[in-house]
SEKEZA-222065 format. One record per residue: x, y, z of N, C-alpha, C in turn; residue in three letters. Coordinates in nm, 2 decimals, always signed. Layout:
<tivos>
    nc1    nc2    nc3   cac1   cac2   cac3    cc1    cc2    cc3 code
      X      Y      Z      X      Y      Z      X      Y      Z  Ala
...
</tivos>
This chain:
<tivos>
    nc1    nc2    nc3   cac1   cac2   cac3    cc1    cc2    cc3 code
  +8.02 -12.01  -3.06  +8.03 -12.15  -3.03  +8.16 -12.22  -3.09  Unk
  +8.24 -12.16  -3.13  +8.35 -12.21  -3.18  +8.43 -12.22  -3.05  Unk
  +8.50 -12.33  -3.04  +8.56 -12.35  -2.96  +8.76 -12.37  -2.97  Unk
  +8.78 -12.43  -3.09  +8.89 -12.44  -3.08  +8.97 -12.49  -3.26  Unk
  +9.05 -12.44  -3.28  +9.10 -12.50  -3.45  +9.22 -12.60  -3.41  Unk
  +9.19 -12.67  -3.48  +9.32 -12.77  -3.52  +9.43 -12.70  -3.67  Unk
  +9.54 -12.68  -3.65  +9.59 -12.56  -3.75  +9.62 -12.67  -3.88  Unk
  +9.67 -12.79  -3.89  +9.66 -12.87  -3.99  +9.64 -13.03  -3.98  Unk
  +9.53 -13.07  -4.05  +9.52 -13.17  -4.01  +9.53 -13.28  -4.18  Unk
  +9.54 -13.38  -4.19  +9.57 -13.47  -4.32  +9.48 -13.61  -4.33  Unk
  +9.38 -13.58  -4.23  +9.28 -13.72  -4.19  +9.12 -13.64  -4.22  Unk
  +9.10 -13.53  -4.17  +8.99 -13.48  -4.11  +8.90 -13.43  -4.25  Unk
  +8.94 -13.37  -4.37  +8.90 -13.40  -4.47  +8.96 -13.48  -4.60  Unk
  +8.88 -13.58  -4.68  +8.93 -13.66  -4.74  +8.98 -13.58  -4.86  Unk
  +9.11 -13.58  -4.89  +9.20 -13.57  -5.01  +9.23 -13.39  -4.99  Unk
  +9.21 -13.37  -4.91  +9.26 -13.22  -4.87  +9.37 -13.24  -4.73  Unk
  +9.44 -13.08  -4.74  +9.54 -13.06  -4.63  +9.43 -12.96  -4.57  Unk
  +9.41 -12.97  -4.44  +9.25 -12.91  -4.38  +9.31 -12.86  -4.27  Unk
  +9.25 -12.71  -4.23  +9.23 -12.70  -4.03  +9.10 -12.73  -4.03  Unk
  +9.09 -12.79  -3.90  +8.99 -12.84  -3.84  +8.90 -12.74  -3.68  Unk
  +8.82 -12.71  -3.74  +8.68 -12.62  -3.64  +8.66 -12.68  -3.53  Unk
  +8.66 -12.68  -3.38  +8.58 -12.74  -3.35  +8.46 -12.66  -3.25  Unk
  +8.39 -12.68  -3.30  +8.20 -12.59  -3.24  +8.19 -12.69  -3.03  Unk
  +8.19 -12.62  -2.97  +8.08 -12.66  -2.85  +7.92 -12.65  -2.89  Unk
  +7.89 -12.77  -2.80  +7.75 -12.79  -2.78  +7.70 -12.87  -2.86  Unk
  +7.62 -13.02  -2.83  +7.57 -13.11  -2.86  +7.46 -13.14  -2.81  Unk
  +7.30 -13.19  -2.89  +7.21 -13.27  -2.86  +7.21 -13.45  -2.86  Unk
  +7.34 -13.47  -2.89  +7.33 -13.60  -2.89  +7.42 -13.70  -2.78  Unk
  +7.43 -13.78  -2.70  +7.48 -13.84  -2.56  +7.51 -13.97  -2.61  Unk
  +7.63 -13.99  -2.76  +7.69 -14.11  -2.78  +7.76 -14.17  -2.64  Unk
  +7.76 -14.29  -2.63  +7.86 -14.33  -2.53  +7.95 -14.32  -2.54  Unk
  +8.02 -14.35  -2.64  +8.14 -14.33  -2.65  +8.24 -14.21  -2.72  Unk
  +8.16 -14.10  -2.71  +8.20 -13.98  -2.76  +8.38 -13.99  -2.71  Unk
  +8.43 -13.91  -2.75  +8.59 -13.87  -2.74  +8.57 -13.75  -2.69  Unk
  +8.47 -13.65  -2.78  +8.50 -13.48  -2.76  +8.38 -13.47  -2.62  Unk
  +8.36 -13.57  -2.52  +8.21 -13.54  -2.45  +8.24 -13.37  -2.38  Unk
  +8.36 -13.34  -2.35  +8.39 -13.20  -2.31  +8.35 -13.11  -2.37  Unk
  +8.27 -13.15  -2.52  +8.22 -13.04  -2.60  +8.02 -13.04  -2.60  Unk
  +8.00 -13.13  -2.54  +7.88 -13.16  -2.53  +7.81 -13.00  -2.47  Unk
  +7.84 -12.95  -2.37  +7.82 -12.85  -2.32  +7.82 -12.73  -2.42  Unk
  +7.75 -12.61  -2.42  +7.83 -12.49  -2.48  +7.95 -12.43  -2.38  Unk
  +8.04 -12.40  -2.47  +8.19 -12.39  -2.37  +8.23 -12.24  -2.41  Unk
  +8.30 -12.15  -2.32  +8.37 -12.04  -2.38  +8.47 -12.08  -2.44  Unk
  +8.48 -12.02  -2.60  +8.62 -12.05  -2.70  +8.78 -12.08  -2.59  Unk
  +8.82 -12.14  -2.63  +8.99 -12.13  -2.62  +9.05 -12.04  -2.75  Unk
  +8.99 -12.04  -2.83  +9.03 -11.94  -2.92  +8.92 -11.88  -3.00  Unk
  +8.97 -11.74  -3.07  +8.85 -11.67  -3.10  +8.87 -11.68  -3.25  Unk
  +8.71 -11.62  -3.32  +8.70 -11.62  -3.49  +8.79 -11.53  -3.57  Unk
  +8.83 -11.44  -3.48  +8.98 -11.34  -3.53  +9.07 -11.47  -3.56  Unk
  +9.10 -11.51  -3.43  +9.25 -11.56  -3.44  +9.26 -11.72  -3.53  Unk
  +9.12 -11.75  -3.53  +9.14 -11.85  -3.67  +9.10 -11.76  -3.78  Unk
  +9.04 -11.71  -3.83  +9.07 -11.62  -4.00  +9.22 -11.52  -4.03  Unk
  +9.29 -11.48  -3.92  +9.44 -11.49  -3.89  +9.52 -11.59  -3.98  Unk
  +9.47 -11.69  -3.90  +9.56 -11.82  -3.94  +9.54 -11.86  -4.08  Unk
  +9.41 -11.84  -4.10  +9.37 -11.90  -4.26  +9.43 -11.81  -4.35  Unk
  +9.43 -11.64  -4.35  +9.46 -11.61  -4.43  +9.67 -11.57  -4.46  Unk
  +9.73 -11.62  -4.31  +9.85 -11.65  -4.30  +9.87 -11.81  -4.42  Unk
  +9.81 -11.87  -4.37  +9.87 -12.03  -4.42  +9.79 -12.09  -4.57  Unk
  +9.74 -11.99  -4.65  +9.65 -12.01  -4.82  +9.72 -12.10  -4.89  Unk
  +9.91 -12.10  -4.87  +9.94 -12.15  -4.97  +9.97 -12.32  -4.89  Unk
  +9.89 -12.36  -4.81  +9.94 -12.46  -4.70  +9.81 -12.51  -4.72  Unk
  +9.72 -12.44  -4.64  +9.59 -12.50  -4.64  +9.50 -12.56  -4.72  Unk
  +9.44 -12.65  -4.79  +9.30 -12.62  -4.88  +9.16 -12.66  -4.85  Unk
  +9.13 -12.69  -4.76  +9.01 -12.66  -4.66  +9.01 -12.67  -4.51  Unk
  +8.85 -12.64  -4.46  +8.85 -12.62  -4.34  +8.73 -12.76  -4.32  Unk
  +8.78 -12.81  -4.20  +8.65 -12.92  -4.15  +8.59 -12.86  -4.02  Unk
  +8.46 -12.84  -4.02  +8.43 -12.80  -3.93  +8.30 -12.89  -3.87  Unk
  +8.34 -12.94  -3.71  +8.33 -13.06  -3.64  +8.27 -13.02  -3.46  Unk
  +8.23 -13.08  -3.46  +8.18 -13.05  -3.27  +8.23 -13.18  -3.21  Unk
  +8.11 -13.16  -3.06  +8.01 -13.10  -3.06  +7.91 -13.13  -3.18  Unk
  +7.79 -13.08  -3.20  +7.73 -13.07  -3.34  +7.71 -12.92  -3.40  Unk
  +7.80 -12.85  -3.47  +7.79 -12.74  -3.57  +7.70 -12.71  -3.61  Unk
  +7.55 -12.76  -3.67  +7.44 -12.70  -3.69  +7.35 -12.65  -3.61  Unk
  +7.38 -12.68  -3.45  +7.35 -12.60  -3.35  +7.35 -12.44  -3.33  Unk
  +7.48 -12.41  -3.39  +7.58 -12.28  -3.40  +7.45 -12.19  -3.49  Unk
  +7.41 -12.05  -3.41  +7.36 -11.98  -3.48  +7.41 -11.88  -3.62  Unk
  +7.51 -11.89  -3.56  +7.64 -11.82  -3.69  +7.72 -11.92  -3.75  Unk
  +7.68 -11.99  -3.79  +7.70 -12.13  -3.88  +7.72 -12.08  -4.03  Unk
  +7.64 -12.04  -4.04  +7.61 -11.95  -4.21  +7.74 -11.87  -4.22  Unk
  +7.71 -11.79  -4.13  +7.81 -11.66  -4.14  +7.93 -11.67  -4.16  Unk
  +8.01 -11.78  -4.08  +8.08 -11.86  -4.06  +8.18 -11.94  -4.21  Unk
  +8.07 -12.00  -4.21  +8.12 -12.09  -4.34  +8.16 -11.95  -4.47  Unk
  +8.05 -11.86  -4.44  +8.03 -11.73  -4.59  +8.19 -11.71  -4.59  Unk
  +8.24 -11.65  -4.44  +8.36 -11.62  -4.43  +8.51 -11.69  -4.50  Unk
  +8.49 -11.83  -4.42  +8.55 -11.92  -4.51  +8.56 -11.96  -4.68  Unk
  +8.45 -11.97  -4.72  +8.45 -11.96  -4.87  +8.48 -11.83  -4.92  Unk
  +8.45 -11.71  -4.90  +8.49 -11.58  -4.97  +8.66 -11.57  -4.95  Unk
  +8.73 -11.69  -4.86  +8.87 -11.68  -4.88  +8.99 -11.77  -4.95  Unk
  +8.86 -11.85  -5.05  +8.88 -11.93  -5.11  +8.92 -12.08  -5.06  Unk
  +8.87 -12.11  -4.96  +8.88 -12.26  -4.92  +8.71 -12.34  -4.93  Unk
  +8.81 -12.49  -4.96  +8.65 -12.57  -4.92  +8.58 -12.58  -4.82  Unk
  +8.52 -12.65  -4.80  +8.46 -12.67  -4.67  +8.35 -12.80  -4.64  Unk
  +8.40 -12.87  -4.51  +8.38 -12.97  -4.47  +8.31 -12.99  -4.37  Unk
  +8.17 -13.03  -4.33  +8.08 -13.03  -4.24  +8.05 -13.19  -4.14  Unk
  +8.10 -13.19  -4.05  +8.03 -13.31  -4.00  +7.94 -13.27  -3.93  Unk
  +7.88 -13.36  -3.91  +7.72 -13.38  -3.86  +7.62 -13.47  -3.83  Unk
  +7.53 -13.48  -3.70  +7.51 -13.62  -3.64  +7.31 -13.61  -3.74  Unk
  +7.36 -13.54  -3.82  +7.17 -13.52  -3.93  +7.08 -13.49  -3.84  Unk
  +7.08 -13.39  -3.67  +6.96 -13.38  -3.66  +6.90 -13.24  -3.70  Unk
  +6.97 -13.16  -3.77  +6.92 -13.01  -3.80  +6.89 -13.00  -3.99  Unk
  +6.80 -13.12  -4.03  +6.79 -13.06  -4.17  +6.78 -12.96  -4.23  Unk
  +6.66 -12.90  -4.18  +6.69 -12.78  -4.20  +6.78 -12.70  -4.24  Unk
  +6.92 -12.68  -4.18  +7.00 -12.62  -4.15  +7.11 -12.70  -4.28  Unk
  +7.13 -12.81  -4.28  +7.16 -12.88  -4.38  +7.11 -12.86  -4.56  Unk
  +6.99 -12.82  -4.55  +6.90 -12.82  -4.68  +7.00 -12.62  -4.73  Unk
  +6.95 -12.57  -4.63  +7.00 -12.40  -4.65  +7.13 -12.40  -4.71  Unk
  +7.22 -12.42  -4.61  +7.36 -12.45  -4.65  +7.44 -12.48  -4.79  Unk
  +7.32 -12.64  -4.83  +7.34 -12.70  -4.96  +7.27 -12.67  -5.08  Unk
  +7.17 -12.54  -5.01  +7.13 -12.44  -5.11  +7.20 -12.38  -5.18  Unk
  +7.26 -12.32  -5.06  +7.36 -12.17  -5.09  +7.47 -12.22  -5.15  Unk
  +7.52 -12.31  -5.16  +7.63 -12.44  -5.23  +7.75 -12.35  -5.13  Unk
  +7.76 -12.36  -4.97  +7.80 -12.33  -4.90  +7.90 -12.47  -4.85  Unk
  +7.88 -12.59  -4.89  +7.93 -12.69  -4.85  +8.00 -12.79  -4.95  Unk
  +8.21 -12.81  -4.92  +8.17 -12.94  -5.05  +8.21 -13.04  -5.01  Unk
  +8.16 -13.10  -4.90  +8.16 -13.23  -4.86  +8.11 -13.25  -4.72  Unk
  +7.98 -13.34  -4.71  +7.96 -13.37  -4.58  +7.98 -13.51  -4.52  Unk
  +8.02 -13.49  -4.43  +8.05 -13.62  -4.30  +7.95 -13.63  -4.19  Unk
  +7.80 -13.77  -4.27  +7.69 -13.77  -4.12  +7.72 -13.87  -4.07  Unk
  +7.74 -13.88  -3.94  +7.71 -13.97  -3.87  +7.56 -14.00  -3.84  Unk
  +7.60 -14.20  -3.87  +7.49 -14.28  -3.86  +7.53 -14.34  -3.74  Unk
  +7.44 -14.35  -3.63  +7.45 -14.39  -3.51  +7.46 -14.54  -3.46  Unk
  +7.32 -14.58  -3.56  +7.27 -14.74  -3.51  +7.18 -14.74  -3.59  Unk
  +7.11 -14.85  -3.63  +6.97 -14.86  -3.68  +6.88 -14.75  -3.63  Unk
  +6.75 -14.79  -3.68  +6.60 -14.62  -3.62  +6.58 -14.70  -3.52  Unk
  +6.57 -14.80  -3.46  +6.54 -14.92  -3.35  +6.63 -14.89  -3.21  Unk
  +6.78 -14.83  -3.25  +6.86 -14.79  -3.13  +6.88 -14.66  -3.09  Unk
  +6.84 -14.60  -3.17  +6.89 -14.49  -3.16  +6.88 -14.38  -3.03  Unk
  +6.77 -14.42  -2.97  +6.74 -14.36  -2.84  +6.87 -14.37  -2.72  Unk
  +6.95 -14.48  -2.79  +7.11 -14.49  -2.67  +7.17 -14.35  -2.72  Unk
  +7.16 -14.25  -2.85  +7.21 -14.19  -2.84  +7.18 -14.06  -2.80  Unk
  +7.05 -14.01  -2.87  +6.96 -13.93  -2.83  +6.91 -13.85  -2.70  Unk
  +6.93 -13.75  -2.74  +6.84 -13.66  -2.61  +6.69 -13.61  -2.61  Unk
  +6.67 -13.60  -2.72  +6.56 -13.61  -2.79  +6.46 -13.71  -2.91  Unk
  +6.37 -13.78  -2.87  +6.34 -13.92  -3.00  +6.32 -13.84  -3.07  Unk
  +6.25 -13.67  -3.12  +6.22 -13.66  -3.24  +6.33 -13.63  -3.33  Unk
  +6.42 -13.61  -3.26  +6.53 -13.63  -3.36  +6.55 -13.73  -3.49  Unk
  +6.55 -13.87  -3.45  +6.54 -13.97  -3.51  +6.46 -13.98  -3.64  Unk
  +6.38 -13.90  -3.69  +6.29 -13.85  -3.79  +6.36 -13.76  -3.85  Unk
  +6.44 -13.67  -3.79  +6.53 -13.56  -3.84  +6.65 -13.64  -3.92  Unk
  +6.72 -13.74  -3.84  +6.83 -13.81  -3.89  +6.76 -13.90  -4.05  Unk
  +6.69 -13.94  -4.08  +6.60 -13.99  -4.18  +6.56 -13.90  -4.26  Unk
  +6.56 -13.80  -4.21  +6.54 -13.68  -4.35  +6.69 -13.64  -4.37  Unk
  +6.77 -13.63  -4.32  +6.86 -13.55  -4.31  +6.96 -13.66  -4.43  Unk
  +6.97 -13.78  -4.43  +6.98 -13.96  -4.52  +6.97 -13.92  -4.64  Unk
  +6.81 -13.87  -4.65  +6.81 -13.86  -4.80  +6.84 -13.73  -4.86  Unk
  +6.84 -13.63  -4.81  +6.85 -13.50  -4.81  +7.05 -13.50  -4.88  Unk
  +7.07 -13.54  -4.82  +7.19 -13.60  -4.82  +7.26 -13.63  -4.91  Unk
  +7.23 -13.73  -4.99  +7.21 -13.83  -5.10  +7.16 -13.81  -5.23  Unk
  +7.06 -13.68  -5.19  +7.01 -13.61  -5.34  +7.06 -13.46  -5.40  Unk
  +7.19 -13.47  -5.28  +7.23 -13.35  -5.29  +7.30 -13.27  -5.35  Unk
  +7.39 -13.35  -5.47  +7.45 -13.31  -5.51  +7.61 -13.30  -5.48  Unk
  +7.61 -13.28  -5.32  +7.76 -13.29  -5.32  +7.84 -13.38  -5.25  Unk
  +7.94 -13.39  -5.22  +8.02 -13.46  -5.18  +8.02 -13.55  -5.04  Unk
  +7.99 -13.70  -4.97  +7.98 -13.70  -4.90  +8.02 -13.87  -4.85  Unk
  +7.96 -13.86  -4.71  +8.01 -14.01  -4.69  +7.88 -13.99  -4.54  Unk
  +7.87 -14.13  -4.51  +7.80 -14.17  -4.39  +7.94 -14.24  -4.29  Unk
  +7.89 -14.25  -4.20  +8.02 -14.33  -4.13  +7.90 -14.38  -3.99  Unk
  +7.98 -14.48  -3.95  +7.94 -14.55  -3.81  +8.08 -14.54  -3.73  Unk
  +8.06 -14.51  -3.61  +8.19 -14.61  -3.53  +8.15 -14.73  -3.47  Unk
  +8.20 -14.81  -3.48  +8.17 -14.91  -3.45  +8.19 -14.99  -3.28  Unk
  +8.12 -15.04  -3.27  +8.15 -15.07  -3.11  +8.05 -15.21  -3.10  Unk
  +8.11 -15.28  -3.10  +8.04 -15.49  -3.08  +7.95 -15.46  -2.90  Unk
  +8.04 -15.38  -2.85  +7.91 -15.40  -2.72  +7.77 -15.27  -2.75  Unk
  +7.76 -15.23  -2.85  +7.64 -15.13  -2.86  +7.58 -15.20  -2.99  Unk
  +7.64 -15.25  -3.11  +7.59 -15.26  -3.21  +7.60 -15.42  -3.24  Unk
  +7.50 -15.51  -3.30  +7.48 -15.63  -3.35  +7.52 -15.65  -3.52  Unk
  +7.55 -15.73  -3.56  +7.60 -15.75  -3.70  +7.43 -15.74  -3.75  Unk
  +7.34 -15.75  -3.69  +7.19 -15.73  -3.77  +7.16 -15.63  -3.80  Unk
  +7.22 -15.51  -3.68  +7.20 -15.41  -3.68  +7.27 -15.30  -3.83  Unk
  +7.36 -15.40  -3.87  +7.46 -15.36  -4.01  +7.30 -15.36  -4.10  Unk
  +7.26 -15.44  -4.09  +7.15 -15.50  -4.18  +7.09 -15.37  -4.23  Unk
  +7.03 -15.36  -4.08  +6.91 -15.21  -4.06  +6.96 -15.09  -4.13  Unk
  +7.09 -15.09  -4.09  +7.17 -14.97  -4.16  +7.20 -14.96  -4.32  Unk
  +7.19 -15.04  -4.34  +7.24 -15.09  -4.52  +7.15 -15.05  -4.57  Unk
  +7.00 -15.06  -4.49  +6.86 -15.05  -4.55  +6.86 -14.89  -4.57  Unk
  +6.90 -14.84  -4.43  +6.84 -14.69  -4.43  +6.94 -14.61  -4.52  Unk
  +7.04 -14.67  -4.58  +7.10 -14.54  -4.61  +7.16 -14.63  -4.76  Unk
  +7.11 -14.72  -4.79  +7.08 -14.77  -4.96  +7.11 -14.67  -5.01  Unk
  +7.20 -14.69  -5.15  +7.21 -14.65  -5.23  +7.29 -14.53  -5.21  Unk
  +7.37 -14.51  -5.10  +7.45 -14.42  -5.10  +7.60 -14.39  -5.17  Unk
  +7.63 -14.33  -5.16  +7.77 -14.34  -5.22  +7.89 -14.41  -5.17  Unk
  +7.90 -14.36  -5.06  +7.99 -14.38  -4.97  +7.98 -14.41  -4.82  Unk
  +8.02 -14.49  -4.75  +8.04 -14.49  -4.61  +8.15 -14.57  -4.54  Unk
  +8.15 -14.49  -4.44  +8.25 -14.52  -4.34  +8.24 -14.61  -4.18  Unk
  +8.35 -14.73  -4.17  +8.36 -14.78  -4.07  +8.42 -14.71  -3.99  Unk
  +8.43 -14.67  -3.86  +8.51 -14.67  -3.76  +8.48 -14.67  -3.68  Unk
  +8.64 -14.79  -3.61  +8.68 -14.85  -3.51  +8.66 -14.77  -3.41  Unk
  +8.58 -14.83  -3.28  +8.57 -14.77  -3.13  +8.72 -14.80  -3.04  Unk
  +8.76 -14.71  -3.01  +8.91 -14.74  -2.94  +8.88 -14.68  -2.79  Unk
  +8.90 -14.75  -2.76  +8.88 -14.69  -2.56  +8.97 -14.60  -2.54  Unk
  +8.92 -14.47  -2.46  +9.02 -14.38  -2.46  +8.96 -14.34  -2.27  Unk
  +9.01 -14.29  -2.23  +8.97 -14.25  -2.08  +8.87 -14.13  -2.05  Unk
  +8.87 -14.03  -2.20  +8.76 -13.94  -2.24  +8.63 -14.01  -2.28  Unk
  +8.56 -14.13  -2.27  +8.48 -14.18  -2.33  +8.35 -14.13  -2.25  Unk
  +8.28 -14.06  -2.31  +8.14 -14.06  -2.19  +8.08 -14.18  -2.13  Unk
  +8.06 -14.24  -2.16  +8.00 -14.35  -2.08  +8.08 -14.52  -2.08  Unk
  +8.21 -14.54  -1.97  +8.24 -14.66  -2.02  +8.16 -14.74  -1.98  Unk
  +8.09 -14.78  -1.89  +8.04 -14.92  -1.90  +7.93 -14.95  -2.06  Unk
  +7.91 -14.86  -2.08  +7.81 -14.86  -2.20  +7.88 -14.94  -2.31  Unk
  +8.01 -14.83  -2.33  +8.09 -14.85  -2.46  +8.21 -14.94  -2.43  Unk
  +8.25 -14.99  -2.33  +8.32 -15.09  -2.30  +8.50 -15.03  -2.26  Unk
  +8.60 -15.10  -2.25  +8.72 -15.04  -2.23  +8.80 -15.13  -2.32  Unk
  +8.76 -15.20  -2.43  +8.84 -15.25  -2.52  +8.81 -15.21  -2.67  Unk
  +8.92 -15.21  -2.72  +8.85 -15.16  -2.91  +8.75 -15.26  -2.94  Unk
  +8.74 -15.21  -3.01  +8.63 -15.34  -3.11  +8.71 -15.43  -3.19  Unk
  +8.67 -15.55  -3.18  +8.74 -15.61  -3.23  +8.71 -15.64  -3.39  Unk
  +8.84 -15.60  -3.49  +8.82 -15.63  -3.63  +8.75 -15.70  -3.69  Unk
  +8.75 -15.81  -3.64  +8.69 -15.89  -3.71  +8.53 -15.89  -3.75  Unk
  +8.50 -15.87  -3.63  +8.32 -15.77  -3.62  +8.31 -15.70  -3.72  Unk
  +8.45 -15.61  -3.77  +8.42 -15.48  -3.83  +8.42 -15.55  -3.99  Unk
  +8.50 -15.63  -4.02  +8.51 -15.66  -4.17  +8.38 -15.76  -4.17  Unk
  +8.30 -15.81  -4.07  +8.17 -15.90  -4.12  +8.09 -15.78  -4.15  Unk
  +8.09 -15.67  -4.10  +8.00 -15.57  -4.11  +7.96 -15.44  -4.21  Unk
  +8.08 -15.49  -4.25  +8.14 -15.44  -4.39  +8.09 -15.52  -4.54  Unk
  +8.10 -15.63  -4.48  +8.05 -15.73  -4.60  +7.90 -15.74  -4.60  Unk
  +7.82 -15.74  -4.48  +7.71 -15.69  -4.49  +7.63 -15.54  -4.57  Unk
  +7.69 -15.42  -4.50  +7.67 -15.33  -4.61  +7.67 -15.31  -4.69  Unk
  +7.80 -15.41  -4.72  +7.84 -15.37  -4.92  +7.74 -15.38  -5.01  Unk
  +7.63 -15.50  -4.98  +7.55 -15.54  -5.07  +7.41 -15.43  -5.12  Unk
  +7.49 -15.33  -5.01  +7.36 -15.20  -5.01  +7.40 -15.08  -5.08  Unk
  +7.56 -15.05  -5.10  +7.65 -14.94  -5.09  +7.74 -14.96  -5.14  Unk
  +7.75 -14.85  -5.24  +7.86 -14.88  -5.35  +7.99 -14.90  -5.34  Unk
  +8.04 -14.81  -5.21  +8.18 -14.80  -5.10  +8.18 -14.82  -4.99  Unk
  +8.23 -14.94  -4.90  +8.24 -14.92  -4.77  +8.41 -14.96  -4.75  Unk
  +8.43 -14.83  -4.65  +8.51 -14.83  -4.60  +8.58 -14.83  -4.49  Unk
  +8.70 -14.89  -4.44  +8.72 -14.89  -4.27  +8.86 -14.82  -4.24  Unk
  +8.87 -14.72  -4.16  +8.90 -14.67  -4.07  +8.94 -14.71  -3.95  Unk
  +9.04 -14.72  -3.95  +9.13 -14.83  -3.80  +9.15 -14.67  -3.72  Unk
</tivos>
């Protein structure tokens, strides 16, 4: 399920120089996804040779790997995967929309992971706009705290979008993920890959939304941060 590497990236994990993974195949139908082309399982554009190639060419360049979909806990060779990467001495950076705890709990067993990126969608009240499945939404709530008690390194993030999300809905969110360390704003930017425009609109979000929404969380979360 790997689909394709980004060979250096300076955004994709925080305070590292990173390549970036990206996995096909997703349970989740955001509107405004960017990668919706990965939603599907896809044949690689490139193979697990020719990215461990690259990693062990570029050691003195690199110092982690993010690995991003799609959703990557889907990937049955997830494990294997990451083993590979760590035994070559890099970190490793997981995003993730929380619905495979499971898969999450193992991982941060094996201290296979040192830093995760979950996406928080909406409040538990919306989340069905994202969803392909509602039992999921029980999964993303375990996956919160799971999260949180875990030991390692991490952040929450929303993108933000004023035609899907209400400033109340900051509210909901502050509640469910209290006490976190960290999380992240980001801005919805209209792009022509959007899965669903009428849903997600064809204008950014406008800022000012985003810093009221911001000041709402804070009062829950020890960091919030925005991402233009």
């Amino acid at each position: 399920m790997m689909y394709d590497f980004l060979p250096v990236s300076f955004v994709d994990f925080p305070g590292k120089i990173a390549a970036t993974v990206f996995t096909s195949g997703c349970n989740f139908k955001c509107p405004y996804c960017h990668n919706s082309y990965l939603i599907k399982v896809r044949e690689g554009k490139r193979t697990e040779e020719e990215f461990f190639d690259y990693l062990k060419k570029r050691a003195n360049l690199i110092e982690g790997v993010c690995i991003t979909g799609g959703e990557p806990t889907l990937w049955k060779g997830l494990e294997d995967f990451i083993k590979n990467i760590k035994e070559l001495g890099f970190e490793v950076k997981l995003d993730t929309n929380g619905s495979r705890p499971e898969i999450l709990e193992r991982l941060i067993d094996k201290k296979l992971l040192d830093y995760i990126a979950m996406d928080i969608k909406a409040p538990k009240e919306k989340y069905i706009l994202f969803l392909q499945k509602e039992e999921d939404i029980e999964n993303v709530i375990k996956s919160v705290e799971l999260i949180k008690d875990s030991g390692v390194e991490y952040e929450f993030r929303t993108t933000v979008n004023d035609k899907l999300l209400t400033l109340e809905d900051f509210d909901s969110i502050g509640t469910l993920i209290s006490r976190a360390k960290r999380y992240v704003l980001q801005r919805y930017k209209y792009n022509e890959g959007v899965l669903d425009k009428e849903l997600s609109g064809e204008e950014d979000c406008d800022l000012n939304f985003i810093l009221k929404a911001k000041d709402i969380v804070s009062q829950r979360v020890k960091e919030v941060l925005i991402r233009d």
